[in-house]
VOBA-21942 format. One record per residue: x, y, z of N, C-alpha, C in turn; residue in three letters. Coordinates in steps of 0.001 Angstrom, whole numbers, plus 500000, padded with zeros to 6 digits. Layout:
! residues N
XYZXYZXYZALA/...
! end
This chain:
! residues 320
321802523829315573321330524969316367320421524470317482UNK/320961525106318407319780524300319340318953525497320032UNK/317599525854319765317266526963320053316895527178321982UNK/316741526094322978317112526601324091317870527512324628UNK/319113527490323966320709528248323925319955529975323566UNK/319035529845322940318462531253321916317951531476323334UNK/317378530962323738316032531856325075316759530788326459UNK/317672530809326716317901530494327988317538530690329696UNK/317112531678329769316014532017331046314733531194330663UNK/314144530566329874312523529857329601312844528505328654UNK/312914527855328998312595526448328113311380526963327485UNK/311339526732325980310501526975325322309446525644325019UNK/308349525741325079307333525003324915306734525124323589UNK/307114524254322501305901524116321169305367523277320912UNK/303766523584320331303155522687319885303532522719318707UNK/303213521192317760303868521199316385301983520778316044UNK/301587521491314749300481521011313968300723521034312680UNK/300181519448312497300460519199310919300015517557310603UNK/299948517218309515299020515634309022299820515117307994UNK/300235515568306765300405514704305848302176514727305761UNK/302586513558304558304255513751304626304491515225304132UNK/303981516186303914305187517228304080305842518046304615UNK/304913517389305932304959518416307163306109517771308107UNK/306173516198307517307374515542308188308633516268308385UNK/309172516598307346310437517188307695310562518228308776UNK/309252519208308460309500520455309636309096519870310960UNK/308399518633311366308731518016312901309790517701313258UNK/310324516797311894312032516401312845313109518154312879UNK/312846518609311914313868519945312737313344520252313588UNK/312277520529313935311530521074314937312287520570316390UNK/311606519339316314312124518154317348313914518388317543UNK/314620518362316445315875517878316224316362519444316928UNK/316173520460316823316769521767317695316036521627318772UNK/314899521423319355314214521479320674312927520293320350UNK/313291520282321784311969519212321966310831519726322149UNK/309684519114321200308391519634320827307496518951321775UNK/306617519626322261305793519177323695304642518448323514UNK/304109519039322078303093518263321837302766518078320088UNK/302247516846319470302099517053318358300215516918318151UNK/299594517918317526298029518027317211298023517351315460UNK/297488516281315276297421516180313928295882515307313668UNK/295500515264312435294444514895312002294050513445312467UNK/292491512945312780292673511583312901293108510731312156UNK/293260509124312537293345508154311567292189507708310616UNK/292371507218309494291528507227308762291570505666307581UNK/290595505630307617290134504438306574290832504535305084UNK/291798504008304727292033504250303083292339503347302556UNK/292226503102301225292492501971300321291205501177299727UNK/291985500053299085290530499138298426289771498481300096UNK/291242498083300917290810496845301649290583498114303161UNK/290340499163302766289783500329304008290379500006305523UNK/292139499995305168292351499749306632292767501032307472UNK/292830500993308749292930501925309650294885502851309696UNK/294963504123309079296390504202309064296463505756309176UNK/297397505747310148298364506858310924298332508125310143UNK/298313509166309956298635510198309853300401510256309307UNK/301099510444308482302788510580308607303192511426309865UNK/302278512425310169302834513058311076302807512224312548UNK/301772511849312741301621510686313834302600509817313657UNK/302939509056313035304045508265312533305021508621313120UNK/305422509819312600306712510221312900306848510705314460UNK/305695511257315122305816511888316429305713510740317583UNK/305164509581317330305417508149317934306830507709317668UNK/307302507733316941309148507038316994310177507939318198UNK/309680509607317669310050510375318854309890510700320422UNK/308365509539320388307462509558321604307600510725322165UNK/306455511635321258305979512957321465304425512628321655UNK/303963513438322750302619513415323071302061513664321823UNK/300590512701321404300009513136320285298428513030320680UNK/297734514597319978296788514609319960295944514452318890UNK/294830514028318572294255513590316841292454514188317360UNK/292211515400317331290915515487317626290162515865316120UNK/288715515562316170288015515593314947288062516752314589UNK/287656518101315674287647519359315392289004519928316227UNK/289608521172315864290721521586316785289977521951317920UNK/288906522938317768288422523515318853288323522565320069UNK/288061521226319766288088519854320676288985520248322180UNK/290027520942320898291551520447322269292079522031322963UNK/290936522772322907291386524067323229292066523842324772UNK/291028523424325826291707522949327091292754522498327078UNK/293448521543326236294322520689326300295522521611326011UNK/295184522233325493296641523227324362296572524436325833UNK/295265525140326490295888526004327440296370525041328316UNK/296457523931329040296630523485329830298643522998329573UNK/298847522978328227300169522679328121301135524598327804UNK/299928525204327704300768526619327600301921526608326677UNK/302099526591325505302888526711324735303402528777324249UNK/304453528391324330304815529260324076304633529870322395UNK/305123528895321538304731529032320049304007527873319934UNK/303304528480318555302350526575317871303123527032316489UNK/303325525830315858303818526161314527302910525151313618UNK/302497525871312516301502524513311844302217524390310674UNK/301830523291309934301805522880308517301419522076307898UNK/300392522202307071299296521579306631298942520795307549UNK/298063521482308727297328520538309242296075520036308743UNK/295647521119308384293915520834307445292749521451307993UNK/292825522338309233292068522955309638292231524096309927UNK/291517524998310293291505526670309954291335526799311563UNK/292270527052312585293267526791313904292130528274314302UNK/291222528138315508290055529235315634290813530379316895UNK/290385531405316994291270532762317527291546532037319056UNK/290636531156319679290948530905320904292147529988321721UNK/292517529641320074294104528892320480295134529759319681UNK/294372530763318746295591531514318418296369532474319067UNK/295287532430320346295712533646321192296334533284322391UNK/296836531969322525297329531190323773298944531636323516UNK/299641531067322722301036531007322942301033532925322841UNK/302346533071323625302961534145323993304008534666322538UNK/304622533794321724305105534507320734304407533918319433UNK/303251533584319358302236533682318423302570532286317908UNK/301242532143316698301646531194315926301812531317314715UNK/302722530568314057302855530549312673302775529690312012UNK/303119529467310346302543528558309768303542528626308414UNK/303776527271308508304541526805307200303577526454305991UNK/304350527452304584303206527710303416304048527465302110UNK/303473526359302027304183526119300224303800526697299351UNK/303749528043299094303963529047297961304551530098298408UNK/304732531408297553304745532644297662303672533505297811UNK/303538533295299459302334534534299537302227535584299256UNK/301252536880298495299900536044298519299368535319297313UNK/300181534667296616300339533976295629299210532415295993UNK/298387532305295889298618530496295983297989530130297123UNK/297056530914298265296384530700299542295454529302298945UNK/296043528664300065294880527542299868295524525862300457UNK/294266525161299772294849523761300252295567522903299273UNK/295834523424297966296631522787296528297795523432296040UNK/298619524248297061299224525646296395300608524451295369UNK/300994523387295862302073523040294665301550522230293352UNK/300327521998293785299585521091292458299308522368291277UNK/298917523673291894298488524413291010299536525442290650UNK/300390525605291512301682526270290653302013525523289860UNK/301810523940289555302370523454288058301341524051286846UNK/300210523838287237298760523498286641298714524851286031UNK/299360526503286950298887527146286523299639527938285626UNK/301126527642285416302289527207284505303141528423285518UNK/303017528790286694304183529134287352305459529035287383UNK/306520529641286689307791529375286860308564529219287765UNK/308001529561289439308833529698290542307792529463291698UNK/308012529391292702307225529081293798308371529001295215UNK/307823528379296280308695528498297600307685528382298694UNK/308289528751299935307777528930300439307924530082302129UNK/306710530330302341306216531457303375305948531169304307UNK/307173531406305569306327531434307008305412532613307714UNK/304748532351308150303559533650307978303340533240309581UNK/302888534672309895301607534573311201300273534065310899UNK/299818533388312130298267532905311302297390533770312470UNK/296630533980311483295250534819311621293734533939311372UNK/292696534444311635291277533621311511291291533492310177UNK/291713534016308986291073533737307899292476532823307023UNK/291725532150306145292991531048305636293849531947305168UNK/295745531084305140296690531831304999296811533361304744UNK/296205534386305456296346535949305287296829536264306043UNK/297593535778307378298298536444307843299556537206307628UNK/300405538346308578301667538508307755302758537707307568UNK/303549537910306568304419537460305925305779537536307010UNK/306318536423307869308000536916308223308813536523307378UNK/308948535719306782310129535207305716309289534387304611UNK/310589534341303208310605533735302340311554533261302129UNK/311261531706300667312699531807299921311939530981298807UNK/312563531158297077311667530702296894312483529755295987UNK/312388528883295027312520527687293705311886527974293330UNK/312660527704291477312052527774290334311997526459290288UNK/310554526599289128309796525125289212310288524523287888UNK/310718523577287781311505523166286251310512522221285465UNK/310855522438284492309680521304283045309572520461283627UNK/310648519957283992310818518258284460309963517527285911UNK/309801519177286313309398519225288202307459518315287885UNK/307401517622288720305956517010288748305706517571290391UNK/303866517612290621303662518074291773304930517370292968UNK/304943515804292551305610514826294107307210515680293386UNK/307797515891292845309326516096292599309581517788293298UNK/308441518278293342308356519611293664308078519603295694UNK/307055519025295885306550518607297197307741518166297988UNK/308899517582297647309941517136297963310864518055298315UNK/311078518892297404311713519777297517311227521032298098UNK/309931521942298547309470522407299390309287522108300525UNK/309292520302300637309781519726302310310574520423302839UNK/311456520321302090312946520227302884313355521554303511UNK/313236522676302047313176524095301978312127524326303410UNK/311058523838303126310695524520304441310656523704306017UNK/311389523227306181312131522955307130313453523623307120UNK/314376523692306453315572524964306592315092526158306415UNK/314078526775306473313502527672306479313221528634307700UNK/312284527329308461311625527699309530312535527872310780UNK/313822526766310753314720526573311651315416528189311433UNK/315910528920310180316288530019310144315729531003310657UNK/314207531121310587313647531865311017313539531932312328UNK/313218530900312739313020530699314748313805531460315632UNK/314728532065315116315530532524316354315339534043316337UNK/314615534894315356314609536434315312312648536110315947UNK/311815535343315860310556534901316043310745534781317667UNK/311810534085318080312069533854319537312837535273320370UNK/313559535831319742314149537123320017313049538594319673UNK/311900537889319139311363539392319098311643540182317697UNK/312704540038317088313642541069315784312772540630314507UNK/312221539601314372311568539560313014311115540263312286UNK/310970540244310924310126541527310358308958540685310160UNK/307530541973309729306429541645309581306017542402308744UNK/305410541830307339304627542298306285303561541867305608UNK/302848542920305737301077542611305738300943542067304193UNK/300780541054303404300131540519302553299368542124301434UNK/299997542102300503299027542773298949298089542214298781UNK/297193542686299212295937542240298729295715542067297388UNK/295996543237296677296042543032294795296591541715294555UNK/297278541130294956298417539789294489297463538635294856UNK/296646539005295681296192537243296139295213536521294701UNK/295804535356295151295456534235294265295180533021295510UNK/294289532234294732293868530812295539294690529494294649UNK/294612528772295820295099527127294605294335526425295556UNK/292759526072295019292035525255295563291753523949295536UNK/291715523340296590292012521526296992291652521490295097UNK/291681520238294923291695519450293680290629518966293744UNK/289640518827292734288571518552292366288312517415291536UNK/287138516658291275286999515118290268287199515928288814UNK/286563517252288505286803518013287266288318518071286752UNK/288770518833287538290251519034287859291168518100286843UNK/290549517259287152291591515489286678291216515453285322UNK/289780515661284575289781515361283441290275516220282404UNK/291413515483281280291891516139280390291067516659279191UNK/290929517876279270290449518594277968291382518867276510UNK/290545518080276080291883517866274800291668519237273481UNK/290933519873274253290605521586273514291191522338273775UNK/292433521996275441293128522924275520294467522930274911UNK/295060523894275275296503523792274859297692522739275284UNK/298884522561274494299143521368274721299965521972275841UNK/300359522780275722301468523514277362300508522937278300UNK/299140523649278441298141523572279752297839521456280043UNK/297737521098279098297802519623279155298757518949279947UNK/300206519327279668301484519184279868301272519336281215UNK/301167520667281973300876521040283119300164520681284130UNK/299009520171283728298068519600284448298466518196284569UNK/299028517873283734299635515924283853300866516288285527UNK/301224517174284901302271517038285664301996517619286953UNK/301446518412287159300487519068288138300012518011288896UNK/299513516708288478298804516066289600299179514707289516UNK/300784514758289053301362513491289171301856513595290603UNK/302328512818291653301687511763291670300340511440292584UNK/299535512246292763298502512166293030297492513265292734UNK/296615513156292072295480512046292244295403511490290468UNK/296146511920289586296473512038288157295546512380287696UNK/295935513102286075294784513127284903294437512487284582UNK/293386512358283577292665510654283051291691511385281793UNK/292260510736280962290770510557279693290113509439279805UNK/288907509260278873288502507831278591289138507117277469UNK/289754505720277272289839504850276086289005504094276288UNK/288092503990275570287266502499275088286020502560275971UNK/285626503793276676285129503927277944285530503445279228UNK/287046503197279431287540503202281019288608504159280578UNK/288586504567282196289737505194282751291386505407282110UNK/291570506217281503293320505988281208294228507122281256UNK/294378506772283204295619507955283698297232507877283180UNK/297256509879282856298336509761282213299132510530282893UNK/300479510039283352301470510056284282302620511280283949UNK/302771510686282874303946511514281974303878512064280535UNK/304297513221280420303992513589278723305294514726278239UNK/304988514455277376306113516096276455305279516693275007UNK/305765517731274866304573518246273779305990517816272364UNK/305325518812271497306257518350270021305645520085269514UNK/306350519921268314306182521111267449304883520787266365UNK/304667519341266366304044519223265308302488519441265332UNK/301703519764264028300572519903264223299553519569263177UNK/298528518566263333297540517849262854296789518388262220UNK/295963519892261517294795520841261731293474519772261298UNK/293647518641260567293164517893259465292300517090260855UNK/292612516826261812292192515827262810291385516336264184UNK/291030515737264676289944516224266066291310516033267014UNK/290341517279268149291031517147269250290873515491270001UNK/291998515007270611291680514100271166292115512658270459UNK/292396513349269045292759512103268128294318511604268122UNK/294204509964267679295670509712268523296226509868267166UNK/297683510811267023298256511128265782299412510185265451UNK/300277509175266270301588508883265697301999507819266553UNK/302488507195266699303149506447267313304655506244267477UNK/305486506647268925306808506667268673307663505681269788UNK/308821506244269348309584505078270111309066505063271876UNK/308808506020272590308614506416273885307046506668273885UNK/306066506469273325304921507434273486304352507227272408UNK/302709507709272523302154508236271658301373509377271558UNK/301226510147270286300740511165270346299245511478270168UNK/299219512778270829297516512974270430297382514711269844UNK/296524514628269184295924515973268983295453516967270099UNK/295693518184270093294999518957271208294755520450270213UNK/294630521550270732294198522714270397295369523234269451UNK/296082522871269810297535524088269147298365522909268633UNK/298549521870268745299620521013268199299513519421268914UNK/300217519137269356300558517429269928300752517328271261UNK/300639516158271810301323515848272914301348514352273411UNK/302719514408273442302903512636273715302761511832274859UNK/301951511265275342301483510655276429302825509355276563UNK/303553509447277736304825508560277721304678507577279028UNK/303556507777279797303383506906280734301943506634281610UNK/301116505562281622300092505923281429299407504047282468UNK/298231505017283041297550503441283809296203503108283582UNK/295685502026283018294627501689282326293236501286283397UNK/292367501889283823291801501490284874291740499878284919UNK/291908499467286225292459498601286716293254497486286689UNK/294747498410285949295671497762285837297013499014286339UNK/298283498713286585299149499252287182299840500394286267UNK/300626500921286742301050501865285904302108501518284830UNK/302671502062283561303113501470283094303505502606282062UNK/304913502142281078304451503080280006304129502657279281UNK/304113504141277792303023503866277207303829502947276457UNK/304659502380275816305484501165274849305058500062275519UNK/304557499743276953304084498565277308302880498774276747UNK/301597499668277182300496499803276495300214499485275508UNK/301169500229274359300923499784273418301386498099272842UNK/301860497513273132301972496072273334300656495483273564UNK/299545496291273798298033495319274174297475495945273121UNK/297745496669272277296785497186271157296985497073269645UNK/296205496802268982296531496951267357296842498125267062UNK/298248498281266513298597499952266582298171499932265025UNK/297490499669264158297287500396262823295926500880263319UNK/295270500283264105294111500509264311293922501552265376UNK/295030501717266193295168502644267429295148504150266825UNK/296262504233265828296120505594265236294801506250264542UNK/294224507154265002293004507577264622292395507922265568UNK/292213506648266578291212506280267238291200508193268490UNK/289958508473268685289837509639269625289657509255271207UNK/290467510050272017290119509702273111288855510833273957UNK/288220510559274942287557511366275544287797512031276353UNK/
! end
């Protein structure tokens, strides 16, 4: 589709805003039906042990296309810059900043914003970590108008996926890429024609899924083994859960629950040892920890793990 063909009297002018890989996909459609005039994304930044200097994905990607790129600390920075290129639409996604009325009011057919949940389900900066976390069966995602206050604007389209046992935050993130990039490309042409529909957000319905927290990560072995399950998987692959063994760190990657149940033993206590895993006690029954990284050592599963431990002595032992 090539949306010039859609508005032929006006070459359309968009800015694209957005920072991390999941916003990748919706630049290259973006790009790939019309050429995007400018890309606004977060600066570069220091990360790792050895704190080196690295790109944005979205930067990444808008340099191969050699698309103008802007990286200011605050948006408000580049208000000049954005009237001075007059865009017709801005389209964001996850850029990371809350885009202020004086650039929302520049482009002529507004701006919108690519949203990995079902609004008003899920407003926020964690919405696929916590649809696992919060045992959501389905999720998707919402292109919306943006307004001053985070994701409340109205709703133009949806579509949504069910989230499967198997789905981890990165297996899910993957698949809301993509979706919302065939999404947005569907939508663009009733957004460019004017015909779109618009629906104001239920207020009764709203829910938050807020950034991820150092709390967040630690496993409570008081809760249920579903909510355990969830939360592993919820923040695989980043930033993971973690108990303590031995007093370090031991993130756990992968798990499955069981039917079985201990009452005789503490939460936290390791119950069994199996071919894939081992188990632990929690509130309601078991759950088998099947892949797991020992602070400062690599990830691994747990049948390698257990290869470094005296397993007569392992069973019992409580974790924190």
């Amino acid at each position: 589709m090539n949306l010039e063909k859609l508005n032929p009297e006006k070459k359309l002018k968009i800015i694209f805003m957005g920072t991390p890989d999941f916003a990748v996909p919706v630049l290259k459609a973006l790009d790939d039906n019309y050429k995007v005039s400018c890309v606004i994304t977060q600066p570069d930044r220091m990360v790792g042990r050895k704190q080196e200097m690295v790109h944005p994905p979205v930067k990444v990607e808008a340099d191969k296309r050699v698309i103008l790129t802007l990286q200011p600390e605050k948006i408000k920075d580049v208000v000049e810059e954005v009237k001075h290129i007059n865009p017709d639409l801005i389209v964001t996604c996850a850029y990371g900043q809350i885009v202020p009325k004086e650039i929302l009011d520049i482009p002529r057919l507004g701006c919108i914003n690519v949203h990995a949940s079902l609004l008003p389900k899920l407003r926020g900066g964690a919405p696929i970590h916590r649809a696992i976390m919060d045992g959501h069966s389905k999720t998707g995602i919402t292109i919306m108008y943006m307004n001053e206050k985070m994701d409340d604007g109205d709703i133009i389209s949806q579509v949504e996926t069910p989230i499967l046992d198997t789905d981890t935050a990165s297996s899910l993130h993957d698949k809301l890429s993509v979706l919302g990039a065939k999404l947005l490309i569907e939508t663009l042409p009733s957004i460019i024609n004017g015909t779109n529909s618009r629906t104001k957000q239920n207020r009764d319905e709203v829910t938050f899924a807020f950034t991820i927290k150092r709390e967040d990560e630690r496993i409570d072995f008081s809760k249920t083994k579903r909510d355990i399950h969830n939360q592993i998987r919820g923040l695989n692959s980043w930033p993971g859960a973690y108990c303590l063994y031995e007093g370090k760190i031991l993130k756990v990657w992968n798990s499955y629950v069981t039917d079985n149940y201990f009452p005789a033993m503490f939460d936290g206590q390791i119950t069994n040892i199996y071919d894939n895993g081992f188990g632990v006690k929690v509130s309601n029954g078991e759950i088998v920890f099947t892949e797991v990284q020992l602070e400062g050592k690599n990830k691994m599963s747990a049948k390698e793990f257990l290869n470094g431990v005296n397993k007569e002595e392992f069973i019992g032992r409580v974790l924190d």
